[in-house]
N, C-alpha and C positions, 0 to 999 in steps of 0.2 A: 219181351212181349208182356202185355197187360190182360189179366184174363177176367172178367167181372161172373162171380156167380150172385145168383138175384133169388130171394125163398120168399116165397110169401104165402101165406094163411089167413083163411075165414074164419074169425070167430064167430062163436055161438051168441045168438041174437044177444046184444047187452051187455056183452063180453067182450067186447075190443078192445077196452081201458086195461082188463089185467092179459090178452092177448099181446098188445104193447109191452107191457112191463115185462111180462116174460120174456121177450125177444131181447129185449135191452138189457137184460140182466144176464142173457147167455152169454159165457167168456168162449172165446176160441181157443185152441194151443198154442197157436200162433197169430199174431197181430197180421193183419192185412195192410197195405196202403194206404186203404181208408174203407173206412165202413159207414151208412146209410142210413138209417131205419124213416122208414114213411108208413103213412095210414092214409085210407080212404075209404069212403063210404062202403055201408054193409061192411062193417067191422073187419076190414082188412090190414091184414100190416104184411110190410113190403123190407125186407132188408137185403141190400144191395153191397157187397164187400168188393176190393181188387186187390188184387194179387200182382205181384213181377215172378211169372212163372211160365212153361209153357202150356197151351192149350189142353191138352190134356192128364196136364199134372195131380197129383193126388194134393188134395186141397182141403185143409177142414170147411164142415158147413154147419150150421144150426142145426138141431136134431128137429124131429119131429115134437108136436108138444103133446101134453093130456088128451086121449081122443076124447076126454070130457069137453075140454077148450074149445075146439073147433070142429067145423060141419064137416071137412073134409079132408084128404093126405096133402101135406104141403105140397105147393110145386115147387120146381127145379129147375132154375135155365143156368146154362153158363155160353159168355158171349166172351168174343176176342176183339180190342182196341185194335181198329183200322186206319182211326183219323185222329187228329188232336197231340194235344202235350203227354 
């Protein structure tokens, strides 16, 4: 099974440049499938990792960053591949 967990955060107005770098700079313990990182507007960054595990497996994620950094607590989804390769 394929599990995706998805983390994404607001930075602090002006702040999405070193928001990004942060994220991309986080190592995991373990290498995922593939990992993601996206931005969009109002200083978001979005990193998306998968996994060969099952749905409820314990799984590293990105920590939380500086409550300096950002407006608010990351979110947290984790989704399970139903369709595709």
């Amino acid at each position: 099974m394929t599990v995706a967990l998805m983390w994404e955060a607001r930075a602090v107005t002006g702040r999405g440049g070193e928001l990004l770098a942060w994220a991309r700079a986080q190592e995991l313990p373990r290498v995922p499938l593939r990992r993601e990182t996206l931005r969009a507007p109002q200083d978001r960054v979005l990193v998306i990792t998968w996994w060969d595990a099952p749905y409820g497996a314990d799984l590293p994620e990105l920590p939380e960053p500086d409550a300096g950094l950002v407006t608010r607590a990351v979110h947290r989804w984790r989704f399970e591949a139903v369709d595709g390769d």
